[in-house]
N, C-alpha and C positions, 0 to 999 in steps of 0.2 A: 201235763208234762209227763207223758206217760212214758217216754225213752229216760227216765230217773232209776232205774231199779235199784234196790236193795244191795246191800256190799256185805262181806264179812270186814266187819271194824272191831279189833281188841277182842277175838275169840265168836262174836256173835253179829249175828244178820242186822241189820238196821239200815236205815235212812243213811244215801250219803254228804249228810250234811250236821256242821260239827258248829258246835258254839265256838267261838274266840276264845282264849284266856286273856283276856286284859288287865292286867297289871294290880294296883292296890284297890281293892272291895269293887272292881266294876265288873267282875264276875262274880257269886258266889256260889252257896249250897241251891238257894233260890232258882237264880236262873239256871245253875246247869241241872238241878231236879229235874224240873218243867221241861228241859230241852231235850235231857235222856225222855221223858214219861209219854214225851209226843212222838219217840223214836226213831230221835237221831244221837248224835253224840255231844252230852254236856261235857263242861269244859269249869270245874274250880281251879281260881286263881289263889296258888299257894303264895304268894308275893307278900308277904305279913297281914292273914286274912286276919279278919274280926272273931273275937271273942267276945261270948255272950255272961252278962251275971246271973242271978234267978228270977230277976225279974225280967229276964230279956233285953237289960240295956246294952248295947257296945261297951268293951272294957276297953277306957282309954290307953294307949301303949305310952305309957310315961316310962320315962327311963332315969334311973334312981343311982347307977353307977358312978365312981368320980373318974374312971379310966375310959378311953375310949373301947378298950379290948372289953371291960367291965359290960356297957353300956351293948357292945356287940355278941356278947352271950345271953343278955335280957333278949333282945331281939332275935337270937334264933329260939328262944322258948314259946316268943309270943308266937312265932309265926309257926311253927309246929302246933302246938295249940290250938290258932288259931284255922289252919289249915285240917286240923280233925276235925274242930266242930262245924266247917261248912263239908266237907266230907259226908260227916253225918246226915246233914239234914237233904244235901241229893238224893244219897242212897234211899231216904225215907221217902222223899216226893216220887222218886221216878219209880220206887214199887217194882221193880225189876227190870219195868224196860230199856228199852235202850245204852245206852256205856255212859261212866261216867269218867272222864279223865280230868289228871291233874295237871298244873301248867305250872311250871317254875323256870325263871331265868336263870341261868348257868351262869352269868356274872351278878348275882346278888350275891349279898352277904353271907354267906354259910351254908351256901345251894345247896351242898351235899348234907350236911346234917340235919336240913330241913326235910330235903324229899327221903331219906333214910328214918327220920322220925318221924313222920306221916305214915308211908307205906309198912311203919311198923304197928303202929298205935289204931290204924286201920285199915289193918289185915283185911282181907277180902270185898271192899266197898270200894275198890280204886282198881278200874281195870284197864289204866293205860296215862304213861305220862307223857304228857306233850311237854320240850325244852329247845330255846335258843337262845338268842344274844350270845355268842360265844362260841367255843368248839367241846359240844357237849361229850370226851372221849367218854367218859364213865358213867353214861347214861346210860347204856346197855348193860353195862354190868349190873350196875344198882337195880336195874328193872328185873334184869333176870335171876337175879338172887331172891325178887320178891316176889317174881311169878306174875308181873305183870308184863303190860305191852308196851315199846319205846316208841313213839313217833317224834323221831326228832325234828325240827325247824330249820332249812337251809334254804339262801336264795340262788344258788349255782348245781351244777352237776361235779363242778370241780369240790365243793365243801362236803358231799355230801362222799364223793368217791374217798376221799382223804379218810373222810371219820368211819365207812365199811373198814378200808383197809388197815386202819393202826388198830381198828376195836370191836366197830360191831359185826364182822363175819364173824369173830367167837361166838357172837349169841345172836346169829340168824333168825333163830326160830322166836326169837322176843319181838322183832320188828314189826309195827303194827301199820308202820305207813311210814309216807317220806313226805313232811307240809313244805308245798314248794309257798313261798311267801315273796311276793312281789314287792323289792327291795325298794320300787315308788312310788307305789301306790297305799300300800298298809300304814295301818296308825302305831302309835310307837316307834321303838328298836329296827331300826330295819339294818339288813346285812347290808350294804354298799361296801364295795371295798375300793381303794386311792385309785384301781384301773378303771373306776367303770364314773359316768360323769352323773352327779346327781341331775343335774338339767338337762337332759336327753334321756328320758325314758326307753327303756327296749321294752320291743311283744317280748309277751311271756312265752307265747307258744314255742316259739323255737328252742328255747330256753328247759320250756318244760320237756320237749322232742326230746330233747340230749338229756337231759336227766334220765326219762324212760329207756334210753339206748342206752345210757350208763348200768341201769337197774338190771335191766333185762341181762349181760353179760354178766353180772354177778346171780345172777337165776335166780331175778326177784320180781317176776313178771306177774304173778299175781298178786303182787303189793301194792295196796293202793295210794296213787298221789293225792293228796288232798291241796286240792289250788286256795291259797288264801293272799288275801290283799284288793282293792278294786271289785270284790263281788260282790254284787245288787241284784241284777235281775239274771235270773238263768235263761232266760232268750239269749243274752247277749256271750253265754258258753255253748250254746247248741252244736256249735261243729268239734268240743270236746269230750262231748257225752256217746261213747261207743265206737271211738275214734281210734283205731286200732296202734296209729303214733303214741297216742297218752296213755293207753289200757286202762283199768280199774282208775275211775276218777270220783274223787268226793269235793265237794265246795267249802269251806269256811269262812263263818259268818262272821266280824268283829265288832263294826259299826253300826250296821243295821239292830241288831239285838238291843244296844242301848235304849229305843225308845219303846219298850215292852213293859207290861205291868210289872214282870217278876225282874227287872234290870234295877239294879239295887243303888245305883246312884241317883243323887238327888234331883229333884223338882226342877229347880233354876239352872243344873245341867243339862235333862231335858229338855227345858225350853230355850236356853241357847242353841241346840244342835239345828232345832227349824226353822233359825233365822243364820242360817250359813247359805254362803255363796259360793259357787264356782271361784279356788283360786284363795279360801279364807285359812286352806291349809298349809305350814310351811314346811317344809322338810328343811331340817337344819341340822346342825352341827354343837350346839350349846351342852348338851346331856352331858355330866357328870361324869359317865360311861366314855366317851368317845367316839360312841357310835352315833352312826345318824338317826333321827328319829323326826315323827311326822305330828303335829300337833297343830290345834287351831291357834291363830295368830292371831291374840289377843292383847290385851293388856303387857302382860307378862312378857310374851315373846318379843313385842315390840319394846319391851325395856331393855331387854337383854342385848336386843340386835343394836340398838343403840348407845350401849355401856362397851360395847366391843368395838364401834365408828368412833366414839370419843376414845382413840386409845392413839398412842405415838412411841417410838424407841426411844430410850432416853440412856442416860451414862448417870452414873452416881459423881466420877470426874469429871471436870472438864477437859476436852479433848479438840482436837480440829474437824472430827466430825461433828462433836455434840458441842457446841460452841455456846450455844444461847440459853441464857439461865432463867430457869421457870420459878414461882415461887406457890406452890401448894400448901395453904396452912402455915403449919412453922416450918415445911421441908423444902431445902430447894433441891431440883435436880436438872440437870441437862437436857437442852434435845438438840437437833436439829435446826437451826435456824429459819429453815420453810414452815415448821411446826411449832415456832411459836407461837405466832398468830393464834392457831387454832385453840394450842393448850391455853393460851391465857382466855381466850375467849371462854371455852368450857368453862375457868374458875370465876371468872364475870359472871356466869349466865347459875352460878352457885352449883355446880359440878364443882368443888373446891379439895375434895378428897383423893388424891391421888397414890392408887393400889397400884404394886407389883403385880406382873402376871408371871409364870414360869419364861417364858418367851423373849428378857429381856424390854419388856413395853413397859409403860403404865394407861391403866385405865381412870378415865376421870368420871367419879361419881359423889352424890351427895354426902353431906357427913353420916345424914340416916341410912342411907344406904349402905355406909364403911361399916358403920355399928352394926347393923343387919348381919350384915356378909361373916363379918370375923365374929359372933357369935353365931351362927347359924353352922360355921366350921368347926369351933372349937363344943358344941353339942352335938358333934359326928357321934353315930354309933353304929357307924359299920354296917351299911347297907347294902352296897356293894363289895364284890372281891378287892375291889383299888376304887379307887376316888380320886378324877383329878382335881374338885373341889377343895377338896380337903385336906389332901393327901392321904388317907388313909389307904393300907392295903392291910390282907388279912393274912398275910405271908409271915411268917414269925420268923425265918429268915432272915428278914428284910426289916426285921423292927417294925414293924405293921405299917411302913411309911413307903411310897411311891417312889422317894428316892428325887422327886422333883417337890417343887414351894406350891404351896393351895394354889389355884386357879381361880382369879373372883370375878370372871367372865360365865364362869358356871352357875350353878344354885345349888341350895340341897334338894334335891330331887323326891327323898322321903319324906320331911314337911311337905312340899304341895304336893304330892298325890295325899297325903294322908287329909290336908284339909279340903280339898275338892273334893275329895269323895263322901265326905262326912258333913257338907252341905256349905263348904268355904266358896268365898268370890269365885265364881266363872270366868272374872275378867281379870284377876292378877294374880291367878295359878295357873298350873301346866293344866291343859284341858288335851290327851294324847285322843285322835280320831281318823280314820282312812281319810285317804281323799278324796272318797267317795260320801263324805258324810253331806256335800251339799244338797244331794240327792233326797232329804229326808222336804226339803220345800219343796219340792215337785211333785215325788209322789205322789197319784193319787189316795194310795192306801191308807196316809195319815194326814190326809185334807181333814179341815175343820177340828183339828187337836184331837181327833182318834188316837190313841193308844191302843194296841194288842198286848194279847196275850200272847205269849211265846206258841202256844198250839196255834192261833190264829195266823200268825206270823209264817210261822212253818208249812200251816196248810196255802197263806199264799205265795210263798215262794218256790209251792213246786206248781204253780199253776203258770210260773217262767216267769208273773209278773212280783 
């Protein structure tokens, strides 16, 4: 793949090809060491990274506060903390080469005091941060105060034009790239927004066209795009590689990297990824966040999708629309008359618990599952900016509360990333992966349970296959 050359990424020459930041410990020091050291650009995941003790065990993040705001200051220490000591150890593996950048979401919990106490705590080891989920205005600033490079995350020309013009043309010269991410195909957070239809996918190309047309009028034409979402094999980008529409184009990896020696999640994640299929990915709407997000439809998703079909309007009065009296436990409440049926059937079939949603509904679920949910909320500690789970928000304004009641069609979303990554069920946690992860049963390159190394990997992905 000899039409690949070299780019300037975060000050220096390198490979253009960038590890993913994937979310709680599915990036670390590890993988993005190995992936600067082979000379491209690693990627730590600041998302409440892992700490180490002296013996090298993970320091569990127990959280000891009796306040939820208590609880959400433990957790910006862990993750600053924890986000130096993988810091640390890239900078150590990669030995100087290639970049290593940091990755934080813009709607987690204390976004800004985490990447402010990282980029402080390790000064010159972080030489560019990658941020989305959100509108990341103070990204630029934050970077350029620390002298490093901002490559923000946008799925539009329109998101990305909005955040030049409120913030980052003050600090032009910090911008290290613009990661276009393909809002159907990437795993995780994806931008979708209420105009565009999750179930009709759009080419990116076009998409990416006007982004570059957008760039270029703000006299950013040698910035380069880095395409991220749907990337497997670089064959299948051949007509964007020196394509004068896209200019300076880099690829980012997300999903593919999971099955490498140095990919820090566990074993039985692993080998679920090579028994996925075309079609096992769901893009959905459940996340805590409100955004969409693309995960393998597993156990998990498949309870949720179905805790949200068991759900009907109900009245606390009786009224002429809500006519028909349900009895849930010791509560009765109203519905509709067409929806009896259903709702009594749910407490028949021991669906017997019936939760408020913000929405005016209730959802019908088990009694273990009530107990789950309303303790699973009320150990919020502030992970996100808001929470519609929870209601939490980090707004002190706003009494740290959303202003609307918990959501129990959501999850906590910091429990299961924290237990899947640390070796919890594959099959009744969030398991987040592109839609491209079914590709991992095909490829030849990890026939017969091969695993690579991240150099291995790298050198075959610039061979297109």
């Amino acid at each position: 793949m000899s039409l690949l050359k070299p780019l300037m990424m975060s000050g220096k020459e390198v490979l253009p090809l960038v590890e993913g930041g994937k979310g709680i410990s599915a990036t670390n020091g590890r993988s993005a060491g190995a992936w600067a050291a082979a000379g491209g650009v690693g990627t730590v995941s600041c998302v409440n990274a892992d700490s180490f003790d002296d013996d090298g065990n993970v320091i569990p993040q127990v959280y000891h506060g009796k306040t939820r705001l208590d609880r959400h200051r433990e957790l910006v220490d862990y993750a600053i903390d924890g986000g130096v000591t993988q810091v640390r150890e890239a900078h150590e593996m990669a030995s100087g080469k290639g970049r290593i950048h940091i990755n934080v979401l813009w709607e987690m919990g204390g976004a800004e005091a985490v990447l402010e106490g990282v980029l402080k705590r390790a000064k010159g080891l972080v030489h560019g941060v990658t941020c989305g989920a959100g509108m990341p205005y103070k990204l630029s600033e934050i970077a350029a105060r620390h002298e490093v490079f901002y490559h923000p995350i946008i799925s539009s020309a329109r998101a990305f034009g909005i955040l030049w013009k409120r913030a980052y043309r003050k600090y032009g010269d910090w911008l290290g790239s613009v990661v276009y991410e393909d809002p159907w195909l990437a795993g995780g957070h994806n931008g979708l927004t209420n105009a565009e239809d999750p179930r009709a996918p759009q080419d990116p190309y076009p998409r990416v066209v006007a982004l570059r047309t957008m760039m270029n009028k703000f006299g950013l034409n040698n910035v380069p795009i880095i395409m991220a979402g749907g990337v497997w094999y670089l064959r299948d980008w051949l007509k964007w590689i020196n394509n004068p529409d896209i200019g300076p184009v880099a690829f980012q990896y997300g999903t593919r990297p999971l099955l490498t020696k140095e990919s820090p999640i566990p074993q039985k994640w692993k080998d679920a990824l090579t028994r996925l299929k075309e079609g096992d990915i769901l893009l959905h709407r459940f996340s805590p966040t409100g955004f969409y997000a693309s995960a393998v439809r597993n156990r998990f998703l498949r309870g949720l999708e179905g805790r949200s079909e068991r759900q009907v309007a109900f009245s606390a009065k009786q009224t002429e629309e809500f006519s028909a009296e349900i009895q849930a436990r010791k509560r009765k409440y109203f519905v509709r008359p067409e929806d009896k049926p259903k709702a009594d059937g749910w407490i028949t079939a021991g669906y017997c618990e019936a939760m408020k949603t913000p929405d005016g509904t209730l959802v019908f679920v088990t009694p273990s599952s009530a107990l789950e949910i309303r303790q699973d909320q009320k150990d919020c500690m502030g992970c996100l900016s808001q929470c519609k789970f929870s209601n939490w928000s980090q707004n002190p304004q706003s009494k740290y509360a959303t202003g609307r009641g918990a959501d129990p069609r959501s999850f906590c979303i910091q429990k299961t990333l924290m237990d899947i990554a640390h070796g919890g069920d594959v099959q009744n946690n969030l398991m987040f992966a592109g839609h491209s992860a079914f590709n991992f049963a095909s490829d030849p390159f990890f026939s017969n349970g091969f695993i690579p190394t991240v150099r291995e990997l790298i050198d075959r992905i610039l061979t297109g296959d």
